[in-house]
Phi, psi and omega in degrees: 000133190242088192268147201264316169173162223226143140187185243091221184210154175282251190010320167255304194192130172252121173248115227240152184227138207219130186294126151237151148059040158056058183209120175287001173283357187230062156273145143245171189254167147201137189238168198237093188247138153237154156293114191302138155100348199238110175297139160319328175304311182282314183235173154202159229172093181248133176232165187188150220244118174284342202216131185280077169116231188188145181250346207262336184026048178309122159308329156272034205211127158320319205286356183248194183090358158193141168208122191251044161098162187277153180283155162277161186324324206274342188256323167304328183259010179308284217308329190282335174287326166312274142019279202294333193268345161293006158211047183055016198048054172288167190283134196235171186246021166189114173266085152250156209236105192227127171287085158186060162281215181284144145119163188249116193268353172274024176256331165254123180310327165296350177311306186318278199301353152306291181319292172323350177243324192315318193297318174329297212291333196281352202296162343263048178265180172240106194283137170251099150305111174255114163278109182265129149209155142328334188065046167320114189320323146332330226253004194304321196289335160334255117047250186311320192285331188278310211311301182306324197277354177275326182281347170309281216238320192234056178315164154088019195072019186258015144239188194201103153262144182211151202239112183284122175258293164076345172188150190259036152254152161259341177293288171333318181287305192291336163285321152288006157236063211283045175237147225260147185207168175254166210281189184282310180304327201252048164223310184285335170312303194283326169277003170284316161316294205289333162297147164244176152299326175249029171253149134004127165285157180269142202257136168230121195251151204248113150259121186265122166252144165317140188083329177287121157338206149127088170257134299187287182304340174287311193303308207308324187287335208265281204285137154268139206302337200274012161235333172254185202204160194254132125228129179310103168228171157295187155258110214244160223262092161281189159295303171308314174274353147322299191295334196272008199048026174272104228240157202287165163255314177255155201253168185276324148287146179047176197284092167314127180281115202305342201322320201274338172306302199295318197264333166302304198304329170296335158276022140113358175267158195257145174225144169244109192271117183273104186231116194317188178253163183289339151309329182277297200258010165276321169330316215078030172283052169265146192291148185074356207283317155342288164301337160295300174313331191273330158308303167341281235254331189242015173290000000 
């Protein structure tokens, strides 16, 4: 791995754009994160890219429009290695490690084995794994294979499935996730399985655009709150979702509107509103936005 170039603030977030096989068809991002105001010491927040470009072509996400194949194990963990050496792999008191960079990560087959290696590589921290998908209709034996390796290797709240929902119409999800997926009925049959009592509940999570669908009551019939959990982000300004018009509900300043919030928690769910700091997106630090730009800037 050849990284090409960084940029950002220590406080918020270092993004890193990083060269496989000596090919620019095989650039990917990775980022180096905090919560603002949370020293690395206490939280870190490694985020890292599965696929070199995206087959999924989410209308809100920068990261599709090419895609040249999946990173291999040993490349999904360069970028988390990378990251930790640059501060000597000190020690934090929450490590998390989250697959939702470029790329749909249940689509590449090297996850499992990342995962299986990932606790090594971290020492001497313990990575809280975090999974993002789509859920690709393809993709249930994945799927069943995180189930094991969680009950395995990462007991105990030390994984994070999170499911991109963005909207309760399923005709609507597939235009904004234009990939055959599996449906809201079928993501809670699976999350009835795949929960223990001692996992993390799993998030399904909503970045709300104006106009988009998201009835509150459709989630309360399907999902159960004592296992699953809402979260909330903006839509946040990329390209794609510019060209798609697709414009945020919640803002990036001052106190955003809850109304929609208010009403998942009467139906018994804990919501998380995740809203970057305005420093993250004055960067550009959106997924694919990096590498667009570099394309962009390097044709």
């Amino acid at each position: 791995m050849e990284v090409l170039a960084k940029k950002g603030r220590e406080e918020n977030a270092w993004i890193y754009l990083a060269r496989f096989r000596n090919s620019r068809e095989h650039l990917v991002e990775f980022v180096d994160s905090v919560e603002p105001g949370i020293p690395r010491e206490k939280k870190w927040c490694i985020n890292i890219s599965t696929q070199f470009g995206c087959p999924v072509n989410c209308r809100l996400c920068d990261a599709g429009g090419s895609f040249n194949g999946n990173l291999t194990a040993e490349e999904l963990l360069a970028q988390v290695k990378y990251v930790l050496g640059t501060r000597n792999f000190m020690r934090t008191e929450k490590l998390k490690v989250h697959y939702a960079r470029m790329g749909e990560p249940l689509l590449n087959p090297s996850l499992i084995a990342s995962l299986l290696e990932l606790p090594e590589i971290c020492r001497p921290n313990t990575p809280m794994a975090c999974v993002a998908t789509t859920a690709p209709a393809g993709s249930y034996q994945q799927l069943v294979k995180l189930a094991e390796i969680k009950d395995k290797i990462y007991r105990a709240g030390k994984f994070q499935l999170q499911f991109s929902v963005n909207s309760t119409d399923e005709g609507v999800r597939d235009y904004l996730m234009p990939v055959k997926k599996m449906s809201l009925q079928e993501l809670a049959e699976f999350g009835e399985r795949f929960w223990d009592k001692s996992d993390r509940k799993i998030n399904l999570n909503f970045a709300l655009a104006r106009n988009i669908p998201v009835e509150p009551e459709v989630v309360g019939k399907l999902f159960n709150p004592e296992k699953f959990l809402i979260k909330v982000t903006p839509v946040n300004p990329t390209r794609n979702a510019e060209i798609n018009g697709l414009e945020s509900m919640v803002g990036f300043e001052g106190k955003p509107d809850l109304e929609i919030a208010a009403k998942f928690r009467e139906l018994g769910f804990e919501v998380i509103v995740s809203i970057g700091a305005k420093e993250e997106i004055d960067i550009g630090s959106n997924c694919g936005q990096y590498v667009k730009m570099w394309n962009t800037v390097n044709c």
